[in-house]
N, C-alpha and C positions, 0 to 999 in steps of 0.2 A: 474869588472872581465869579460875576454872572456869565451866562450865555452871552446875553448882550455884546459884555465889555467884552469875549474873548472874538467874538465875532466881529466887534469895531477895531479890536489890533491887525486881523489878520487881512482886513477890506481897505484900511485906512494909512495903515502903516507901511505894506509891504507895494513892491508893484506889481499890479493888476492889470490884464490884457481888457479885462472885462470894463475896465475905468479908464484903462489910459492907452490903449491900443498900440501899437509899435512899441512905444517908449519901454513896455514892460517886455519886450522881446529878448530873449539871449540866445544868440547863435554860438551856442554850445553848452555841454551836459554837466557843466564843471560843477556850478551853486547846485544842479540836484544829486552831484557827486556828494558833494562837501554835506548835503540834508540826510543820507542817508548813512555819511560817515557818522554823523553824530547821534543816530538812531540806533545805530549799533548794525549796518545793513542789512532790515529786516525783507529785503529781496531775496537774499539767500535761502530764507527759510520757506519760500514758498513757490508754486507752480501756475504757469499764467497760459492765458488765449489772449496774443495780443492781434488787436485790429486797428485798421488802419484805412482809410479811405476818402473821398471826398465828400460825400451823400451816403446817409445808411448804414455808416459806423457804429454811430450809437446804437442802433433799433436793430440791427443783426447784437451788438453787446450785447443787448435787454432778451434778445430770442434766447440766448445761448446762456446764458445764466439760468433765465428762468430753467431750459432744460436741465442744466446740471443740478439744479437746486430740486427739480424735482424726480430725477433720478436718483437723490440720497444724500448728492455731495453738498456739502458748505460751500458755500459759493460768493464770495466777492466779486463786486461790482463796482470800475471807477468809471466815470464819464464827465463830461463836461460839456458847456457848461449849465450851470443848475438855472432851473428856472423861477423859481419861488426861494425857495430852501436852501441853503448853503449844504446841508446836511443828505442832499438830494445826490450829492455825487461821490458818495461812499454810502456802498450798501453790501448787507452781510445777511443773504438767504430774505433777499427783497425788502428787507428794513433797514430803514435812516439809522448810522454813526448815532449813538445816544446824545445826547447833549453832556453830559457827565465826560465823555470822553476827551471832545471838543475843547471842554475847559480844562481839564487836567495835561493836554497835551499843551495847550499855550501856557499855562502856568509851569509845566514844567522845565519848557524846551525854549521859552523867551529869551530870558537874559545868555542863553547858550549859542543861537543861531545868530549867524552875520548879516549876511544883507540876500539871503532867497528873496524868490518873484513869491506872488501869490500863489501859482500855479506848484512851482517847485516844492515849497513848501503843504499843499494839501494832499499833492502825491504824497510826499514822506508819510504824512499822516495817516492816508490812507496804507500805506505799507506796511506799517509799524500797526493800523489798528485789527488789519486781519492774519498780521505775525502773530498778534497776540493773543486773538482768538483760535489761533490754528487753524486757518479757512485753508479748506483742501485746493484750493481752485480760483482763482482770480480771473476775471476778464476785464482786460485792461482797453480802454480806447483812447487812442490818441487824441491831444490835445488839437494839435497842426502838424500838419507832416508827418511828421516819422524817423528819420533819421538825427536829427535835433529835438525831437522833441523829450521833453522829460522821461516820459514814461520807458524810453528807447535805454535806460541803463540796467533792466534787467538780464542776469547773466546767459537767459536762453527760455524758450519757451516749449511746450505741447505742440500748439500751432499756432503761426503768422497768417494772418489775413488782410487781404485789400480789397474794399465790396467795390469801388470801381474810381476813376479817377478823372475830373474836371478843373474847370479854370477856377479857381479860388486862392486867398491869399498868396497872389502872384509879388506883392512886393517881400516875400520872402522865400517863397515855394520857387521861383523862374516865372518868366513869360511865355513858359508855353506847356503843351500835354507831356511832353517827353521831360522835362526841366521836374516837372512837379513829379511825376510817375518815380523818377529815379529818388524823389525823397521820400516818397511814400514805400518805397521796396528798402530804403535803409532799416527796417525794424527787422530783416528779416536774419535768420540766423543760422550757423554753418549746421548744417545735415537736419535743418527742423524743418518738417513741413510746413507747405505753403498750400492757400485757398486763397482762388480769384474766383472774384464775383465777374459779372458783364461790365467791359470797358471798351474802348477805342482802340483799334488795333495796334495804332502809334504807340498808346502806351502800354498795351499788352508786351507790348515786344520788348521794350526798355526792361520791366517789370521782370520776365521772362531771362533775358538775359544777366539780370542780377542775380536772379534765383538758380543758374546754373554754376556762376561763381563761388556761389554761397553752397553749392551741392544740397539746393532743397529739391527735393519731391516735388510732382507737382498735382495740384487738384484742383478743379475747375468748377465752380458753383453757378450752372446756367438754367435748369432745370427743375420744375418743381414736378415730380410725381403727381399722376393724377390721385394718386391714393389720400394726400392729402391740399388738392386742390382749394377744398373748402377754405383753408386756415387763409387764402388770398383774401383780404378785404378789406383792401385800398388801395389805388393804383401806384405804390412804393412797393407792397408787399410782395409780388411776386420775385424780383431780384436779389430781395433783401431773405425772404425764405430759402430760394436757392443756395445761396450764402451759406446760411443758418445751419442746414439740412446738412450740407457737404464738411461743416467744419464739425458736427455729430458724428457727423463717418470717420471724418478720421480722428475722431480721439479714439473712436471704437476702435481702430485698428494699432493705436496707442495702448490697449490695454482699459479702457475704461469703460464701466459698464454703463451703460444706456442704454435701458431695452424701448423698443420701435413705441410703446406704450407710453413710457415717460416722455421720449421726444414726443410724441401729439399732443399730451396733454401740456405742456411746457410750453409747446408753439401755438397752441389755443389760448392760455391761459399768461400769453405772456405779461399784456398789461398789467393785471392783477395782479401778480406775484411780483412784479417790480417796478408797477406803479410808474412804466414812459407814460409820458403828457405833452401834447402841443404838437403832436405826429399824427396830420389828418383825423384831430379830435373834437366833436360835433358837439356844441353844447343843447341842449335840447330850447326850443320854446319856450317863453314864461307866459305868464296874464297877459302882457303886454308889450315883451320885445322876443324878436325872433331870433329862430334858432343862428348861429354862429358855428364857421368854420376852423379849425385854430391849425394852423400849419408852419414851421419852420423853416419852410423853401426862401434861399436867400442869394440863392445862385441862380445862374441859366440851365444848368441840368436839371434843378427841383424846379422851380419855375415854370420851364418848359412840362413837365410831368406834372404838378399841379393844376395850369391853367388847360392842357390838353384833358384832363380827369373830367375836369368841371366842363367842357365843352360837352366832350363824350355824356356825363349823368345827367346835366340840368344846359339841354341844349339853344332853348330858349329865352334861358334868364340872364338879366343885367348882373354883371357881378358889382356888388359893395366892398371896396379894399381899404379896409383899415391898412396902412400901410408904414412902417417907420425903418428906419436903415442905419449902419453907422458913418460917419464922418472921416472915415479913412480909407471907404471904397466909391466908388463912381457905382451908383446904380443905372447909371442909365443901361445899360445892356440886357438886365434884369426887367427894370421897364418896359423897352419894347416890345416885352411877350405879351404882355396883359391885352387886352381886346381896347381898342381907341375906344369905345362907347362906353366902357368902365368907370363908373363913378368913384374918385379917389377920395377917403379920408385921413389927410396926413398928420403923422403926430410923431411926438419922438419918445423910445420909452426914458424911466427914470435914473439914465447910467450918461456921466459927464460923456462915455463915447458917442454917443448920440449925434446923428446929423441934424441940429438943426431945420424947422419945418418949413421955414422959407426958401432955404436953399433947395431941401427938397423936392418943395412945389415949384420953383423953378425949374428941377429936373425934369419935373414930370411935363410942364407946359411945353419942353424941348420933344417930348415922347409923346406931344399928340392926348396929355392925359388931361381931363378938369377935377375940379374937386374943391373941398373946401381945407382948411387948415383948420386943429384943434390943439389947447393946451396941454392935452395929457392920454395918453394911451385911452383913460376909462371913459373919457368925453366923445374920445373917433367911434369907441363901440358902443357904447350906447346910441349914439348919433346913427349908425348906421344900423344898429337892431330897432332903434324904434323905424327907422323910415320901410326898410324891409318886412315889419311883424305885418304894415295896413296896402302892404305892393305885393302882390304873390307872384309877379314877374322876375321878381328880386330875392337873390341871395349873400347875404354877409359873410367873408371871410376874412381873418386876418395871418397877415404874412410879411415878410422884409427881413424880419431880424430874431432871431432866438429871445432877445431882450425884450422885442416887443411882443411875442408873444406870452412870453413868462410878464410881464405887467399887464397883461389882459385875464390870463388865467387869476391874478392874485385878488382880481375886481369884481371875477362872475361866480 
């Protein structure tokens, strides 16, 4: 079996939040029960930082690894979801699952496994691929939520964290801050420390109160030291290092060695060593189209944080929004942040979950936006880097959807 073919079973076959949105939902841990029975429970064998949050899950993941990876230990890395690479969301000391693996785990484990999602299934994968490496150390980040979500069957962890918590996947999370907060506090586990980043005090409290039931500890990630001030540099960064920083303190006090030296260079050095992409990432200038901004923000908390950045740096310029979304969320709330004088380029990226670019652009003509419509993610940014390379009042960014950012990144 090639790469390929093992990668059109596992995209084609199974279901996928990433293709088919709800439909691939399971509320409850039973199919990642049943993937790990048949792996042999390779959770048992190993020791995890689980994270959990609304915004900045990932990018506190990616800080936190990098440190432990560069304070000695083997470090696994799952996240989701990939943006290019399937192979993007298992990493072992900042490099991609081999390809070798990939196939040898579908050729093996095929005709064995029942009816896993996609999701349920690359967890296993990724469990079973850093069992088998003996990875001292896993940082796990949650898919959605936390208490259901997959990742939520391991038997206990180092430390539980939540960087902070907003309105998103409300048709499974609840309709409100306190509704989602309490499923984001389900990861958390009896006498294991807990780290909270900055959130709404509504759902601090929720939060809070689970984490006394649970007899966790508590530790509070609001603060970056001036000593490593520098490492801020993006307006995400500060909350997401506070984070970072606090959940270094306490493995330290878990017994784990990190000395102040490897946390810097870990927190400097994070991209590099594990290679996040599409988190406030600047593509430089060409000959002939300009630079681009690549950002994530798909909700009103990054949204709001994005568009107030871009105010605050480049206070004079029109923003260009490549902009695309998926077809099972109302962006309009998202919309309304953006500046009315925003020039929109809408497109949808190449995943059947995709909205649509008409419906879209209807959205946005409700929200006060104009713009033009394009066939394909690499049409809006081209489209918008050539108009911006010959207007120096103008700056391109693109945002809406993780998807559409990962189809821009695959084109520049």
């Amino acid at each position: 079996m090639l790469y390929d073919e093992a990668i059109d079973i596992l995209f084609t076959k199974l279901p996928m939040f990433q293709r088919s949105g709800p439909a691939a939902y399971k509320p409850n841990l039973d199919g990642t029960k049943a993937v790990c029975d048949l792996l042999g429970n390779p959770e048992r064998r190993l020791k995890f930082i689980h994270i959990a949050g609304t915004n900045g899950k990932g990018t506190v993941a990616h800080m936190v690894a990098s440190v432990m990876q560069t304070a000695g230990y083997k470090t696994g890395l799952f996240t989701s979801p990939h943006l290019i690479d399937f192979r993007e969301r298992i990493r072992l000391n900042g490099e991609k699952i081999p390809e070798t693996h990939v196939v040898d785990f579908v050729e093996r484990f095929q005709s064995k496994w029942d009816t896993p999602s996609f999701f349920e299934l690359t967890f296993g994968m990724a469990l079973r691929y850093f069992a088998d490496e003996d990875t001292e150390i896993v940082i796990l980040e949650t898919g959605m939520g936390g208490r259901l979500d997959s990742t939520n069957i391991i038997p206990t962890a180092e430390v539980c964290a939540v960087t902070n918590i907003g309105l998103d996947h409300m048709q499974f999370l609840g309709e409100d801050i306190r509704s989602i907060a309490r499923e984001k506090a389900g990861i958390f586990k009896n006498q294991v420390p807990v780290v909270l980043g900055k959130m709404r005090p509504e759902a601090q409290s929720v939060v809070l109160e689970h984490a006394l039931k649970m007899s966790c500890e508590m530790h509070f990630g609001r603060e970056v030291p001036e000593s490593v001030s520098e490492l801020i540099t993006s307006p995400f960064a500060s909350e997401n290092l506070a984070t970072a920083l606090k959940i270094i303190e306490v493995m330290r006090l878990q017994g784990w060695d990190v000395t102040l030296a490897s946390e810097h260079e870990g927190l400097l050095e994070y991209k590099s060593l594990t290679h996040q992409k599409g988190r406030w990432q600047l593509i430089p200038e060409s000959s002939d189209a300009s630079s681009v901004l690549l950002d994530c923000a798909h909700n009103t908390d990054g949204m709001n944080v994005l568009v107030h950045s871009l105010e605050q740096e480049h206070p004079n310029k029109v923003l260009h929004v490549v902009f695309g979304t998926v077809a099972d969320k109302d962006p309009s709330q998202v919309l309304a942040i953006l500046p009315k004088n925003s020039v929109m380029y809408w497109c949808a990226a190449d995943v059947p979950r995709s909205m649509n670019v008409v419906t879209l652009h209807s959205h946005g003509l409700e929200n006060g936006l104009t713009g033009s419509s394009y066939p394909s993610v690499r049409d809006a940014v081209y489209a918008a880097r050539k108009f911006c390379f010959s207007d120096e009042r103008s700056i391109a960014i693109v945002c809406g959807s993780v998807y559409v950012v990962g189809d821009a990144l695959h084109h520049l």
